[in-house]
N, C-alpha and C positions, 0 to 999 in steps of 0.2 A: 966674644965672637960666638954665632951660635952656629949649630951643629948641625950637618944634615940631617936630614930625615930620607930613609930607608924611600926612594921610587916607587920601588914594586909593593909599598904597602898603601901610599899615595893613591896608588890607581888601584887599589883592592879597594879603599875606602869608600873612593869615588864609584867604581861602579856599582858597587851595590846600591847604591841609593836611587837608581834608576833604574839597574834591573829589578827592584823588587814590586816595579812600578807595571813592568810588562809583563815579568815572567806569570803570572797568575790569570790574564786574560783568556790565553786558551782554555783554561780551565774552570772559567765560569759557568755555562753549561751542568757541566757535569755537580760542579759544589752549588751550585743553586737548585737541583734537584733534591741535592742528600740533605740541605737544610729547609728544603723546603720554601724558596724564595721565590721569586719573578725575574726574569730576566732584566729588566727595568732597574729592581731591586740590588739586586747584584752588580750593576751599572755603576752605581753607587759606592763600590770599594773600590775601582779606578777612580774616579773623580773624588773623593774623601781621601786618596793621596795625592793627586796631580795636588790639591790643596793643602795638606799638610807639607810636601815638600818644598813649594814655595814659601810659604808663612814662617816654615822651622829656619829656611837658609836668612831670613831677616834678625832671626833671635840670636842663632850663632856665632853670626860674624860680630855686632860689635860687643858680644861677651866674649869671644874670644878677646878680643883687643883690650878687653881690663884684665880678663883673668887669665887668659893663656892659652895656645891652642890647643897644649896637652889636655889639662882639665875639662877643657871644653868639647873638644874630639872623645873623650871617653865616656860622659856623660852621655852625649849624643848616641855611642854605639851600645852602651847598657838601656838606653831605651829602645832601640833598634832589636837587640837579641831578647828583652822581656817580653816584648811587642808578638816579637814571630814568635814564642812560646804561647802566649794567651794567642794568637792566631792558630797553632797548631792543634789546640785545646778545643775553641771554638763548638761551642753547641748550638746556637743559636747565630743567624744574619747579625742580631744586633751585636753580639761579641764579636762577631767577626768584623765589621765597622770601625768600632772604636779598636779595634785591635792594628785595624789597617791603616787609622789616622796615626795613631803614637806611631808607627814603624817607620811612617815617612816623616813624621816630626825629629826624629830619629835617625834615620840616613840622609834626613837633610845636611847632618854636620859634618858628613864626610865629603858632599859634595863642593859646601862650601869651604871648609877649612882645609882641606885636602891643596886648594887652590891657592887661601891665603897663606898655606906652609909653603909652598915651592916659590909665592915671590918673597916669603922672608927669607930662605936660603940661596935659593941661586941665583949665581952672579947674573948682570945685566943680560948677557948674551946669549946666557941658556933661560931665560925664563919662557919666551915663547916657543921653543923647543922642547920643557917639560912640561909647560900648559897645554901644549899640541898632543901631547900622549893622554892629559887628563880629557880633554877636549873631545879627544876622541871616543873615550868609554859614552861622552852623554849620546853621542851621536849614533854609537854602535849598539848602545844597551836595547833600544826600542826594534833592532830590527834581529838582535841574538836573543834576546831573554826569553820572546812568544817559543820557540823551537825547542830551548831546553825544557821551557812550562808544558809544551804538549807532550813533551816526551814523558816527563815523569806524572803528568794527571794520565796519560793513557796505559802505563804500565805500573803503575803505583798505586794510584789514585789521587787527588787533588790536595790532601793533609801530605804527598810528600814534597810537595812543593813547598810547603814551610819546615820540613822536617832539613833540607837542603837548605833553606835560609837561617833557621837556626845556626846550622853546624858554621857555617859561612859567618856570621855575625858572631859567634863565641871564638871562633879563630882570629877573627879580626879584634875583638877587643884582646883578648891575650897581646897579639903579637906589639897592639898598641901600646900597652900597657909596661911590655918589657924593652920595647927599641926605639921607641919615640921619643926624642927629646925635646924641650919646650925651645921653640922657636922665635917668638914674639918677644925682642930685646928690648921694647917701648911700651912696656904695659901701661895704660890709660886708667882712668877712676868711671868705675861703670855708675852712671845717673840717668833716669829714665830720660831725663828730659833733654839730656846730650844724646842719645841717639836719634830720636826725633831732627836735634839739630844737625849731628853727623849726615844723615841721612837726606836732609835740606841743602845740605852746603854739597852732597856729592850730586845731585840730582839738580839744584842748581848752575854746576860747572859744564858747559856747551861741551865741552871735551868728554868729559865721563857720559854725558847723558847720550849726546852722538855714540861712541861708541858702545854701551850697554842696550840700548836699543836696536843699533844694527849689529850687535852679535846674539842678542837673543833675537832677533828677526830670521838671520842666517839660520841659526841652531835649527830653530822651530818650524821651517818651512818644508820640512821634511815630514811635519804630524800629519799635515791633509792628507799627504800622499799613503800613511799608512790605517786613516782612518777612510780611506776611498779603498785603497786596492783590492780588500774583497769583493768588493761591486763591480771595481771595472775586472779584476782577472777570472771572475768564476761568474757574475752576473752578467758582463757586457761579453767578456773574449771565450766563456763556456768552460776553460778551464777549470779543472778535477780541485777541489778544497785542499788539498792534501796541496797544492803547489802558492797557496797565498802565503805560507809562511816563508818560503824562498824568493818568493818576490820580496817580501819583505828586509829577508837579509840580506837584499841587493845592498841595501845602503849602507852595509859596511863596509862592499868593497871599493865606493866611491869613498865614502870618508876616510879610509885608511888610505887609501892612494893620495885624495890632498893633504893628509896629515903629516904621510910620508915624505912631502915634497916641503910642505912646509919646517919643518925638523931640519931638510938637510941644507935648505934653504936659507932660512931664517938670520943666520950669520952675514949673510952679504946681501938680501933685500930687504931695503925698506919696508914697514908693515904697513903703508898705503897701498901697495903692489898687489901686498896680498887680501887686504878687502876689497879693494876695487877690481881685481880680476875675480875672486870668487861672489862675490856681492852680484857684475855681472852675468858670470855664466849660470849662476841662480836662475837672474831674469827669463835669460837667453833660455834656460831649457823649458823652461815656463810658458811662455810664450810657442815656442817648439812644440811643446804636449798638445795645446790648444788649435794649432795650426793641423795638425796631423792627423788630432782626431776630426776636424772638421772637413777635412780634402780624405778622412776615409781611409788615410795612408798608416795609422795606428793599430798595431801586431804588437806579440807582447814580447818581439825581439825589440822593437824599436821603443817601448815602454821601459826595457829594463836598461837599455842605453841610456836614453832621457835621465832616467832617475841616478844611473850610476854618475853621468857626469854633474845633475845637479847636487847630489852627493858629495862626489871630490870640489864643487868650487866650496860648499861648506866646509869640508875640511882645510878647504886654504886658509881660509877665511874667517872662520874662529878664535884659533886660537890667538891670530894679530889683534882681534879686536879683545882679547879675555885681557893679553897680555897688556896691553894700551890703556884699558879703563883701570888697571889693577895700578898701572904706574903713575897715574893721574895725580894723586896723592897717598902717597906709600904710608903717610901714620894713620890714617883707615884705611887698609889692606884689608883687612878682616871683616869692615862692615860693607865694602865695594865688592867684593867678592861673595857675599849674601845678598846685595842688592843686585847683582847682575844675576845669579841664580835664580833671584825670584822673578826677574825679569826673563829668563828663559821660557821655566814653567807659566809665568804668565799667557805669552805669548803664544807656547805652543797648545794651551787650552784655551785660548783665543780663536786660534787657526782650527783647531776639532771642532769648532764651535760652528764657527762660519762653512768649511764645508759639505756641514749637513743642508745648507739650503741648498734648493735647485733641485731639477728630477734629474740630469744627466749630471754621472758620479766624474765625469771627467772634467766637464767643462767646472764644475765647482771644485775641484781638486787647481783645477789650471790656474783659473782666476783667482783662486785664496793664494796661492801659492806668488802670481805676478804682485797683487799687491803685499804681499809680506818682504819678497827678495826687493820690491821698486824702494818701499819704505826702508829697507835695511841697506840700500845704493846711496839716497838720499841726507842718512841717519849719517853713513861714515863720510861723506862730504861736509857733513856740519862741522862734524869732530876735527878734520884736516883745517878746516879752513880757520879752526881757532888754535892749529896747532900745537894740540894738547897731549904733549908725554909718549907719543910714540915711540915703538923699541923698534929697533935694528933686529 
């Protein structure tokens, strides 16, 4: 029988893998001057992670599933806390690069295995209830990590934002290292050419694929909005710089309020209920921004409503669908739960992508966002209607 694994180390794992994605943004500015780089340049250590933490959460998971999630979690977090040392170090842009990829190759494993630990250990009924909490860190990282990042490049300077990731990744491998027990009771024979096929056979089943799609659709619909909001709250609405970062942390109080609901929920609905209500009100607020801003009726009280509710329908709405593609086929746990990860990251460097076109930052925020939530409505009606593994 195997053994829990410690929660609150769970959701330490996970989030870091995502805060260390954000926390540095506000801080590029300032570290692109002391190395001397281009704004452009520096560009380039957010998207050399958006990349490495997708591609790492593919490696993880079905290594996890031959060798273990211990092994495999602690491997992942010793290159995670080497990473942020040679980032701390950094004398040159190019050190700082390759430093920025290993780190998310690196807390890729916590995002991912973080997830395939909780469906090895808990029972049927609390899995979407402790998925709902990991779920939440991907959701809350992008809109908490910018605030702590400016806090410490503006009274630090920019090296103590990895002086902070250090300490944080050598606490986490410690604490790993001594309370972690190996979880994974079906270890597999790792062969290149079976993951390839793992990876075939999970992406082939209408069930996992519905659902991984429309839960990194869900996840992800929230990027436009924070690769707009400087535009539309300080470009379009005139408000002071100093307030885009609270806009931004709007979206953790929508996603912890559906997270909330979903947790206490989750026991007695269906998890159809909860993608297709939050899947919906995605849509719906979607569609609302675009509306508003067109009839003129768009203030950045009714901007920060908009977002908090399209916020909480993802928080419903995640973790049903994390929990669902994960039960699909429970003897690749570990490589479903890397491929939905990368499917998240995909997506949401999809949706940055696409809301750069357009001159007005709203209407391309609206519209990326209507077709990501329409696609992720769509995506969890496929999954139902093959009736694939859903949890209560």
């Amino acid at each position: 029988m195997t053994m829990r694994a410690p929660l609150w180390l769970l959701v330490l794992v996970t989030f870091s893998g995502t805060m260390a994605m954000h926390i540095f943004v506000p801080a590029l500015p300032v570290a692109g001057a002391a190395l001397g780089a281009s704004a452009a340049s520096m560009q380039q250590t957010i998207t050399l992670y958006v990349i490495g933490l997708a591609l790492g959460q593919l490696i993880y998971g079905p290594v996890s599933d031959a060798v273990g999630r211990r092994p495999a979690l602690l491997l992942g977090l010793s290159v995670y806390f080497c990473a942020g040392v040679m980032a701390l170090l950094a004398p040159t842009l190019q050190w700082l690069l390759v430093a920025r990829l290993l780190q998310a190759l690196g807390g890729a494993a916590g995002i991912a295995l973080g997830r395939a630990i909780v469906r090895d250990t808990a029972e049927p009924a609390r899995v979407t209830r402790e998925l709902a909490l990991l779920n939440l860190l991907t959701l809350a990282g992008p809109g908490l990590a910018p605030i702590l990042g400016a806090y410490l490049a503006d009274h630090f300077g920019w090296r103590a934002i990895y002086v902070f990731l250090v300490a944080i990744g050598s606490a986490m491998l410690v604490c790993t290292w001594r309370l972690l027990p190996e979880t994974n009771g079906q270890l597999r024979p790792l062969r290149v050419a079976s993951i390839g096929r793992d990876y075939r056979q999970l992406l082939g089943h209408p069930g996992f694929a519905g659902y991984m799609l429309g839960g990194a659709c869900i996840t992800s619909a929230l990027y436009p909005y924070l690769a707009s909001v400087p535009y539309i709250v300080h470009g379009q609405m005139g408000l002071p710089i100093s307030a885009i970062g609270w806009f931004a942390a709007s979206t953790i109080v929508g996603a912890s309020l559906g997270t909330f609901l979903t947790r206490r929920l989750s026991s007695r609905w269906p998890a159809e209920r909860f993608l297709f209500l939050g899947a919906g009100l995605g849509l719906t607020m979607a569609a609302t921004l675009l509306a508003f801003h067109a009839m003129g009726w768009l203030t950045p009280g009714w901007l920060l409503a908009i977002t908090i509710t399209m916020t909480f329908g993802a928080g419903l709405a995640s973790p049903a669908a994390l929990g669902s593609s994960l039960a699909v086929m429970p003897a690749l746990a570990g490589s479903a739960a890397g491929l939905y990860g990368f499917g998240q990251m995909a997506m949401g460097a999809i949706g940055t992508l696409l809301v750069g076109h357009g001159d007005d930052p709203v209407v391309s925020c609206a519209v990326t966002q209507m077709c990501i939530t329409g696609l992720a409505l769509a995506s969890f009606r496929m999954a139902h209607a093959y009736g694939a593994g859903a949890q209560r």
